[in-house]
C-alpha positions in Angstrom: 88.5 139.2 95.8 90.6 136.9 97.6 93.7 135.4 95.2 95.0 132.0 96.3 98.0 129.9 94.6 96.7 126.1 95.2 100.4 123.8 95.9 100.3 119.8 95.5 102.1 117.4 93.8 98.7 115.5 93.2 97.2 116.3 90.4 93.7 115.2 91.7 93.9 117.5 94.7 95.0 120.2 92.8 92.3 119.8 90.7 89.6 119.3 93.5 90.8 122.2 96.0 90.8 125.1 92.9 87.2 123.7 91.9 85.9 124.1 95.2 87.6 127.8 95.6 86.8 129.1 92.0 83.0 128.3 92.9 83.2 130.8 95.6 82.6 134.2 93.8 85.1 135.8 96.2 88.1 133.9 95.5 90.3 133.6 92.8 92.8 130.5 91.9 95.5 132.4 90.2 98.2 129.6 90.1 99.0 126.4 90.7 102.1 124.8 91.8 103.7 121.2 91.9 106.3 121.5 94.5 107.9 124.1 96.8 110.0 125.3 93.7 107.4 126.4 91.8 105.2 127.5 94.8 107.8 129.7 95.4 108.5 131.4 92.5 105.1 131.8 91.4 104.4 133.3 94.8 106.8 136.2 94.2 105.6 136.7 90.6 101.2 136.5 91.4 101.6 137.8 95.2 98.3 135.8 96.0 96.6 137.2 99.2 96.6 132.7 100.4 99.2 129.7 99.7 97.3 127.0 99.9 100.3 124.7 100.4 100.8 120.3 100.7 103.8 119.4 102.9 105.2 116.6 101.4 106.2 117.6 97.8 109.3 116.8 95.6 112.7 118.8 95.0 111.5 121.2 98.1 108.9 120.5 100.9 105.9 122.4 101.9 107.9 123.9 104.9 110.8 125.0 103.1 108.4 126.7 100.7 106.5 128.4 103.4 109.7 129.7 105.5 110.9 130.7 101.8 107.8 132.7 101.0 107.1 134.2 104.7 111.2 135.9 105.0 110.5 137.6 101.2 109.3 141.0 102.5 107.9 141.7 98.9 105.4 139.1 100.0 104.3 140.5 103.8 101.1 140.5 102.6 100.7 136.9 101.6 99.5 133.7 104.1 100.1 130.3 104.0 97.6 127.9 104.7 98.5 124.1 104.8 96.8 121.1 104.0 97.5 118.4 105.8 96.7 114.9 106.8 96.3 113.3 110.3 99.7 111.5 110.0 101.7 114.9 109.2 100.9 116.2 112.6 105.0 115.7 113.1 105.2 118.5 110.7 102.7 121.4 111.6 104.4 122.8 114.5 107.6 123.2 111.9 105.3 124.3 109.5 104.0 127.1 112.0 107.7 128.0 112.8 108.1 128.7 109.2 105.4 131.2 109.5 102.1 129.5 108.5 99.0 131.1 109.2 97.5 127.6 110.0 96.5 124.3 108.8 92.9 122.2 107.2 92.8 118.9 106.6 92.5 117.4 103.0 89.0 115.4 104.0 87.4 119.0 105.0 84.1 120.0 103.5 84.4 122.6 100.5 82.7 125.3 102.8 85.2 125.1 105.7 88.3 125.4 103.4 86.5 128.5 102.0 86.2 129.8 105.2 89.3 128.6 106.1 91.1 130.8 103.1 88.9 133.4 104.2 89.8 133.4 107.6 93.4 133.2 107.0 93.2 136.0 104.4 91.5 138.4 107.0 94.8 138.0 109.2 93.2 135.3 111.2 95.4 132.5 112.5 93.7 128.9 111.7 94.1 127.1 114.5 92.2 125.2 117.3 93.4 126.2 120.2 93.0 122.4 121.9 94.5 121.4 118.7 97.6 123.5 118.6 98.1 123.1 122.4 98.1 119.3 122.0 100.5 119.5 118.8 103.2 121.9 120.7 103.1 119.9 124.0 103.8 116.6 121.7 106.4 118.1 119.6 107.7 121.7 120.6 108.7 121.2 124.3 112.5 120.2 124.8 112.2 116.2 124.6 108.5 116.1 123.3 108.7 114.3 120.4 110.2 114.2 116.4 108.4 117.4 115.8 111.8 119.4 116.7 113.5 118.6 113.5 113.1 121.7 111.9 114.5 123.8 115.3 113.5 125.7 117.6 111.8 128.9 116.9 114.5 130.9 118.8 112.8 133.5 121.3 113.9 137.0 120.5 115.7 138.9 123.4 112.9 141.7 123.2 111.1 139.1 125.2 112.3 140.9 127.9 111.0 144.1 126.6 107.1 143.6 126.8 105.6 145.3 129.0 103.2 143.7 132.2 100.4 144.3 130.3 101.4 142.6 127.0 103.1 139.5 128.3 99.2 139.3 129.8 97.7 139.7 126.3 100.3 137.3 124.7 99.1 134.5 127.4 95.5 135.5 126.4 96.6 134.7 123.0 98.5 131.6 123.5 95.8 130.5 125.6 93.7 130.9 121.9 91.6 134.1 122.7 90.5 136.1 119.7 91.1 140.4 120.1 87.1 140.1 121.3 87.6 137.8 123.7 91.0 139.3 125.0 89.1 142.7 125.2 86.4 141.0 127.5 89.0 139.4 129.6 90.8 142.6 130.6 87.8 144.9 129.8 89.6 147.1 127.2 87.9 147.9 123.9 88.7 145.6 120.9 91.0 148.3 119.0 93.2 148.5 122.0 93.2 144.6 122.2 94.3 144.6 118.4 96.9 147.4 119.1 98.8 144.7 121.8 98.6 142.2 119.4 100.0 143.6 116.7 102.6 145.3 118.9 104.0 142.0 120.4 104.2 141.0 116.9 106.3 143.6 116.4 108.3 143.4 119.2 108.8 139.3 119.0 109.1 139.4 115.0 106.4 137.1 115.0 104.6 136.5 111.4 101.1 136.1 112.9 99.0 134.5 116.1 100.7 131.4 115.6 103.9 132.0 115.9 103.0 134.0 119.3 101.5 130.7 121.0 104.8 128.6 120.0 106.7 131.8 121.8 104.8 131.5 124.6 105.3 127.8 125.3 109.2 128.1 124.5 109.7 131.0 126.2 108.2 129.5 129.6 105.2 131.6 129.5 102.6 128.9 129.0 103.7 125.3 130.5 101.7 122.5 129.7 98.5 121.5 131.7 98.4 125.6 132.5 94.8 127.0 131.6 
């Protein structure tokens, strides 16, 4: 059973998102928050496997509230997913600095916001790949756009320390490859694919997938317009 706290100031969304979640018989709404507060503090009491979690909320934002909930260690085990809107696009590359596993949009059908919590609760990042390479040329890279308020996710000197084979692997995955698709590329197995992954995670003190592609475009790995 997947648990998910539902955060939005709206009282109709609220409503809408936990009836569409409690009618899958997998998932479990076990809170619901108004604002980053109270998403915050009822994250650390329920430890909810999902944060379903609205940027624009009063007394503290969705991104404070997700970089608040993704440093608590007691709560490594919990993922944000945010909803958003077309015209918060500005926000979701800060959002994904502050660790966010990904982002759906508040007009999605009820079965891909299920799938989306169940994507995101599997360790899955949600994210396009043409999606999130169009929102981190716009508003990552230096001079892109008002998408750097928030700062720079700040590229860890163990950079230097991956080896030949990972910085490969963490292009694969910047590049939007799944561990399948990364093991096909290089013709390894999938395990060993997974074992990379997680160990550039390690190594860059990334949260999750996402945070690896923003890495790879700020660190110079991926430019823009490279395939």
């Amino acid at each position: 059973m997947t648990s998910v706290l539902v955060v939005d100031d709206q009282s109709l969304i609220r409503q809408a998102v936990t009836d569409i979640l409690a009618d899958d018989g997998g998932i479990s709404v076990v809170g619901e928050a108004v604002n980053g507060t109270q998403a915050v503090g009822l994250a650390g009491s329920l430890r909810p496997d999902v944060v379903l979690m609205d940027i624009r909320m009063p007394e503290l934002d969705g991104i404070g509230a997700t970089a608040a909930i993704c440093a608590d260690p007691a709560l490594a085990g919990t993922r944000v997913l945010i909803l958003t809107t077309f015209e918060e696009d500005e926000y979701l590359v800060a959002a994904l600095r502050a660790g966010a596993s990904g982002f759906i949009g508040k007009g999605a059908e009820p079965e891909e916001i299920v799938r989306a919590v169940r994507a995101v609760h599997a360790g899955d990042a949600l994210l396009s790949p043409a999606a999130t390479r169009s929102l981190i040329e716009r508003y990552v890279l230096p001079g892109s756009g008002p998408g750097t308020a928030g700062g720079s996710l700040a590229v860890p000197e163990s950079f230097g320390q991956l080896t030949d084979r990972e910085r490969e692997v963490l292009l694969l995955v910047a590049r939007g490859r799944s561990n399948q698709q990364i093991a096909q590329d290089l013709v390894i197995s999938p395990h060993t694919a997974k074992t990379h992954v997680n160990r550039i995670m390690t190594k860059l003190y990334a949260h999750d997938r996402a945070q690896l592609v923003i890495l790879a475009y700020e660190s110079g790995l991926l430019t823009p317009g490279q395939t």
